[in-house]
C-alpha positions as CSV (number, residue, x, y, z in Angstrom):
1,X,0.0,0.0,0.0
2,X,1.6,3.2,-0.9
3,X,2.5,5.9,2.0
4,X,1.3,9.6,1.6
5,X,4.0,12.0,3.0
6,X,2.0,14.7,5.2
7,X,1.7,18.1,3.6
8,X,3.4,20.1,7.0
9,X,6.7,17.7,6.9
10,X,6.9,18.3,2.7
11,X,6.9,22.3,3.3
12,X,9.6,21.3,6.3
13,X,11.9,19.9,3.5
14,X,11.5,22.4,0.9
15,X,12.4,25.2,3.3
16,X,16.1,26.0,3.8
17,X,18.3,25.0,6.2
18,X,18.8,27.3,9.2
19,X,22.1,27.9,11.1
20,X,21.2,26.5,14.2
21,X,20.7,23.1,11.9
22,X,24.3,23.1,11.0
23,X,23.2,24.4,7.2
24,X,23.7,28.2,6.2
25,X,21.4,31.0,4.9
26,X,20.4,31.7,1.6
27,X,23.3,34.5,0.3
28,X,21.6,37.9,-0.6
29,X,21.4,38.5,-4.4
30,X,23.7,42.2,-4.2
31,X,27.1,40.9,-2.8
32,X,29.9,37.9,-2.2
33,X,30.4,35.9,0.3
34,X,32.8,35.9,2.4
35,X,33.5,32.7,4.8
36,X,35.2,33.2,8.5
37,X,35.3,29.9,9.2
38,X,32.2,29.7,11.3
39,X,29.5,30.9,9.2
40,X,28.9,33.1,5.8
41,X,29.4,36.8,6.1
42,X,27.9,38.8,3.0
43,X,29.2,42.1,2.3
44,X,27.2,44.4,-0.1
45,X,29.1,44.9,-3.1
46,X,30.8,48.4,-4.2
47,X,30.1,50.3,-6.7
48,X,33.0,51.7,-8.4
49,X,32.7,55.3,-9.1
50,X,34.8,57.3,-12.4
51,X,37.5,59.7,-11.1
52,X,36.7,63.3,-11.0
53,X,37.7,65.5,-13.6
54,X,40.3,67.6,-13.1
55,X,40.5,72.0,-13.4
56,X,42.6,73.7,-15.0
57,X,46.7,73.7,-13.4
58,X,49.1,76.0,-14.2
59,X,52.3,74.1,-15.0
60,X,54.4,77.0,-16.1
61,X,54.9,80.7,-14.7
62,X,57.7,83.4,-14.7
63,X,57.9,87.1,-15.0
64,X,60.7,88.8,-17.0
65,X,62.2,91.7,-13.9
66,X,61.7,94.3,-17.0
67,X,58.3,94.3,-15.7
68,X,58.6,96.2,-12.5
69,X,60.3,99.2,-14.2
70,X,57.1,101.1,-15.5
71,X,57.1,102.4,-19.3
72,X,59.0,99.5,-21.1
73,X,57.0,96.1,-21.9
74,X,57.4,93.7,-19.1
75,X,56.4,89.5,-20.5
76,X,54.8,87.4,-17.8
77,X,54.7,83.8,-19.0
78,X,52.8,80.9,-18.3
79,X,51.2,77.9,-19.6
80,X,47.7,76.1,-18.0
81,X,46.7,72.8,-18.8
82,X,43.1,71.0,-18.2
83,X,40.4,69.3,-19.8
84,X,38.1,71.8,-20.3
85,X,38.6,75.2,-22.0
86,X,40.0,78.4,-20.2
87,X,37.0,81.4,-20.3
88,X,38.7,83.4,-17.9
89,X,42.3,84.3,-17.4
90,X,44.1,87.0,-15.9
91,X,47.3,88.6,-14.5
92,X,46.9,90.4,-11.0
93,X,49.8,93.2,-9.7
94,X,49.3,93.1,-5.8
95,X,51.6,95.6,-3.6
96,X,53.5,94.1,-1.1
97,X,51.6,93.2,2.1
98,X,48.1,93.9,0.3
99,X,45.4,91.6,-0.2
100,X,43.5,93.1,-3.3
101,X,45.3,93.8,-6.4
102,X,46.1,97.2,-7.1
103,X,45.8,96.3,-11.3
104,X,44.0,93.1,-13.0
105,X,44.6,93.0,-16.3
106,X,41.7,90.9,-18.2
107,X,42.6,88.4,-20.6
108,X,39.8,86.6,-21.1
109,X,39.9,83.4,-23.5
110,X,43.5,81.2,-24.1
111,X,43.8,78.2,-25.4
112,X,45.3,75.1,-23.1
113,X,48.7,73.3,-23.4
114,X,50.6,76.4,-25.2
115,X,53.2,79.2,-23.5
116,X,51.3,82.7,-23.6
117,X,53.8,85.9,-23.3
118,X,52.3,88.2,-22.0
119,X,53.1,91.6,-22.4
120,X,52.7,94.6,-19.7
121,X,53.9,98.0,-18.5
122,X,52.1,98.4,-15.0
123,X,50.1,101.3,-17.0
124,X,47.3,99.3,-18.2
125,X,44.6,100.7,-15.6
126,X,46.0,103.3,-14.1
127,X,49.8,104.3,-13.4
128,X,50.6,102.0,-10.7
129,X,51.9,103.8,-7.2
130,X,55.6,103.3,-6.6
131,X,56.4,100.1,-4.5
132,X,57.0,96.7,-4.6
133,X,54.4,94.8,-6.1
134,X,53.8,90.6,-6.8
135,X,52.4,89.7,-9.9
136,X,49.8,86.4,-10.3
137,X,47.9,84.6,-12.8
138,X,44.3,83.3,-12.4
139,X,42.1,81.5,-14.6
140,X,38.8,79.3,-14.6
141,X,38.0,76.9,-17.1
142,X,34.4,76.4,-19.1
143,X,33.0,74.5,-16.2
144,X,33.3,77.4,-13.7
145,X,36.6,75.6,-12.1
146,X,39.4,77.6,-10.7
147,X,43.1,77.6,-11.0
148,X,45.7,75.7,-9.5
149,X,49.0,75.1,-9.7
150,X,50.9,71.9,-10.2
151,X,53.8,70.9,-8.0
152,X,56.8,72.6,-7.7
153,X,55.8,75.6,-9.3
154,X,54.8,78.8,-7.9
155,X,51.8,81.0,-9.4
156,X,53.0,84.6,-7.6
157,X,56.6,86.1,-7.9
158,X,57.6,89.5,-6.0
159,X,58.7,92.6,-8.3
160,X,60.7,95.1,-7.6
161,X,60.0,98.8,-7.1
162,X,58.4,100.8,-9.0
163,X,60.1,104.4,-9.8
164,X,58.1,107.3,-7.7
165,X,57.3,110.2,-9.1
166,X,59.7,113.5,-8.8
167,X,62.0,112.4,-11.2
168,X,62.9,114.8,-14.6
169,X,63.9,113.5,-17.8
170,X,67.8,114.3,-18.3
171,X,67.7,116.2,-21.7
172,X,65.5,119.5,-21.5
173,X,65.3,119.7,-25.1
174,X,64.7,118.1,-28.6
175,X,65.8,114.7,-29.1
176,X,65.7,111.4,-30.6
177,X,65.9,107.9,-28.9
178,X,68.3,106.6,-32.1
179,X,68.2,103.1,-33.1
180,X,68.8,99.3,-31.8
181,X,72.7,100.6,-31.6
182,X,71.9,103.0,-29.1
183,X,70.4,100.8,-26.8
184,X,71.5,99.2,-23.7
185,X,73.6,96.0,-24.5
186,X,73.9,96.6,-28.2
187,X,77.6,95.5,-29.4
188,X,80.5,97.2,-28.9
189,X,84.4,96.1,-29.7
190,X,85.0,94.2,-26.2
191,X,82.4,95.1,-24.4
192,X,78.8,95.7,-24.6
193,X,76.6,99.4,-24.2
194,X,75.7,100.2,-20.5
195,X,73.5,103.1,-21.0
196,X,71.1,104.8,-23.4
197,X,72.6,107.2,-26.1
198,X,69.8,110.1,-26.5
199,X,70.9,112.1,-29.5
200,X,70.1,116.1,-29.5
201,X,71.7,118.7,-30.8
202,X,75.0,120.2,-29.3
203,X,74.5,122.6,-26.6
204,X,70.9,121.1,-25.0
205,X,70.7,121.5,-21.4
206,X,71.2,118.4,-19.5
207,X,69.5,118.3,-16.1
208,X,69.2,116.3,-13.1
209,X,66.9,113.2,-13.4
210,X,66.9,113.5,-9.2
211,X,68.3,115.6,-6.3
212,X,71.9,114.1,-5.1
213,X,75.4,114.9,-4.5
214,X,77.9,115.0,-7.4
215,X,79.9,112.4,-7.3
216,X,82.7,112.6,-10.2
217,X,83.5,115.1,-12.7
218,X,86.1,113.9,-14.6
219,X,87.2,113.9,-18.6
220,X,88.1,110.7,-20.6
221,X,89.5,111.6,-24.4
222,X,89.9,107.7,-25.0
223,X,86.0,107.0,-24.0
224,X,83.4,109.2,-22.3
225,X,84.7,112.8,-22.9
226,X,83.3,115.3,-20.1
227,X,80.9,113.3,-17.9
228,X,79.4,113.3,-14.6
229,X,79.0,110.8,-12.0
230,X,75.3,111.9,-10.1
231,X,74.2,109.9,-6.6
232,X,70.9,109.9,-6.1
233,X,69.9,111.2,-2.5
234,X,68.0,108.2,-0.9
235,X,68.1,105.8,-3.9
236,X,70.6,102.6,-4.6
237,X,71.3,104.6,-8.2
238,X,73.6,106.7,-9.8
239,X,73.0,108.6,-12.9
240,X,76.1,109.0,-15.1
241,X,76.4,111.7,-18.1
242,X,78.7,111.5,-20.9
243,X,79.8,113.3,-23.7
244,X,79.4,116.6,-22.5
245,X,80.2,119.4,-24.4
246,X,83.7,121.2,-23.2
247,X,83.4,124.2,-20.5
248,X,79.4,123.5,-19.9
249,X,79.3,121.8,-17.4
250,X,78.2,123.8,-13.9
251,X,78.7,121.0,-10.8
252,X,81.6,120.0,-9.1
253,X,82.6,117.1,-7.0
254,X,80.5,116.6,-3.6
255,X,78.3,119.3,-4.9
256,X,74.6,119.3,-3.8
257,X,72.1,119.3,-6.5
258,X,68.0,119.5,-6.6
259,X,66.3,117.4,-9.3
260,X,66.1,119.7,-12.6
261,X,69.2,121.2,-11.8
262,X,71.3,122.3,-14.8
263,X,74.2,120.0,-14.7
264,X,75.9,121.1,-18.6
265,X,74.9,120.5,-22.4
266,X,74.5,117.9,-24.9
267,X,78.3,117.6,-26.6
268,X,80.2,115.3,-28.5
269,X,83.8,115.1,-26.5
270,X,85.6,111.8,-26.1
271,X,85.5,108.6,-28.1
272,X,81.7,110.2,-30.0
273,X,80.2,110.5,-33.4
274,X,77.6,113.0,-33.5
275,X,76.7,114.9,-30.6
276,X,74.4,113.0,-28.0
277,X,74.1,112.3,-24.0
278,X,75.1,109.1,-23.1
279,X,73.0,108.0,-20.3
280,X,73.7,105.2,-17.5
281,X,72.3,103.9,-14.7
282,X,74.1,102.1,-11.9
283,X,72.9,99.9,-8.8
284,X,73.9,97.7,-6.2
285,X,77.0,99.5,-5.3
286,X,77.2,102.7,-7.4
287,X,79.0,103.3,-10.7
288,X,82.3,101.4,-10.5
289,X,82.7,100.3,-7.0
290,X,80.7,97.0,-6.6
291,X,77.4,98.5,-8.9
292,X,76.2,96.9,-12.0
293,X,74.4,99.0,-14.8
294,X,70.6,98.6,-15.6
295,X,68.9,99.3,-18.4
296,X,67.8,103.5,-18.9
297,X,65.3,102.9,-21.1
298,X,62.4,101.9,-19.0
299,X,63.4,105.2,-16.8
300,X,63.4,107.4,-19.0
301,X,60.3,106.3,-20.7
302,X,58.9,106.4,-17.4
303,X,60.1,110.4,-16.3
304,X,59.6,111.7,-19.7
């Protein structure tokens, strides 16, 4: 005669095993198992999530020291790179110790992954105060993300000062700047020019560029003819003036002069062609005893 099983002990069968029963739990359908050696342990599994994309990163910044002397281009040069494209770049001049910038110069769109040069004067919203300033680059990208700078390099460098105001232009007169061979570091036989040659026609009044005390007055036939060595009062500078024209000059050694002050005339004496001030500028020392010569230009550009 055949048996028939009882419905309750076929459900009792068909359900799982428990762990009190020595069997283990059904593992959840969203994770692994993971055994410890006295049961199952399920962990949910993880969901692996794509790396965020990264803003733009400056990876190359320096500033030509031209820059700080106001009237002659300075270059500020830098490179960003990023995924996304740059909307808004721009160059900040900050004075020492100050938290706002004094000048931001807007530069708007640049492309990604090239050197930009850019070129400044200090001038471009406003004549910047005398000083010492720091100059910085900024940027955000299409997606409103801001600039940072990659490793090892730094996105603010300090200036130097700026020239104050109170300073003259040396020739009171007509002239003409002449060309690349009258310009600071242009070649000469053994040595290379240290100053600005500003031709104008014999006899101009040269004048002090600031107030100081006389330092040389001397005359070189082989070289600079008449010239005169100025120190100016308070400043790390000397002016120098050379080629003056013979029995005009009106300062003497250790003499105290105010800015403007006659010093003699435009000439052509010593080692010249073509009358025309010879102009230098020395720091660091002053003019032949530990100095070194800078370049006029940006000076003069600056008092004139």
């Amino acid at each position: 005669m055949r048996r028939t099983i009882p419905a309750i002990a076929f459900l009792a069968l068909a359900s799982p095993a428990s762990a009190q029963s020595g069997g283990a739990d059904v593992p959840p359908s969203n994770g692994p198992v993971t055994g410890d050696g006295g049961g199952a342990v399920y962990k949910k599994a993880k969901v692996k999530r794509r790396p965020r994309a990264r803003g733009p990163v400056l990876s190359s910044f320096s500033v030509s020291r031209r820059i700080y002397l106001r009237g002659a281009p300075g270059r500020v040069s830098f490179r960003i790179d990023g995924g996304s494209p740059l909307r808004d770049v721009r160059i900040y001049l900050t004075p020492a110790g100050a938290k706002r910038p004094a000048s931001t110069i807007k530069l708007g769109r640049r492309a990604r992954r090239v050197l930009h040069r850019v070129r400044i004067t200090g001038t471009e919203n406003g004549v910047l105060a005398a000083g010492r300033y720091t100059v910085r680059v900024g940027a955000k990208d299409s997606r409103g993300r801001r600039l940072r700078r990659a490793a090892g390099i730094s996105s603010t460098v300090a200036l130097g000062d700026l020239p104050g105001p109170g300073h003259r232009f040396p020739v009171a007169g007509p002239f003409s700047w002449g060309g690349p061979d009258s310009r600071f570091g242009a070649a000469r036989k053994g040595h290379t020019h240290q100053g600005q040659d500003l031709s104008a026609a014999e006899g101009t009044p040269v004048v002090a560029p600031y107030r100081g005390t006389i330092k040389t007055v001397q005359y070189q036939a082989s070289g600079a003819g008449h010239y005169v060595v100025l120190g100016g009062a308070g400043e790390d500078r000397d002016y120098v003036f050379m080629h003056l024209k013979t029995g005009s000059i009106l300062v003497s050694r250790g003499q105290q002069v105010r800015t403007g002050q006659l010093i003699g005339q435009v000439g052509n004496t010593g080692r010249s062609f073509g009358a025309h001030l010879h102009f230098e500028i020395w720091i660091g020392g002053g003019w032949y005893s530990g100095g070194r010569p800078v370049d006029p230009w940006p000076y003069l550009h600056a008092w004139r």
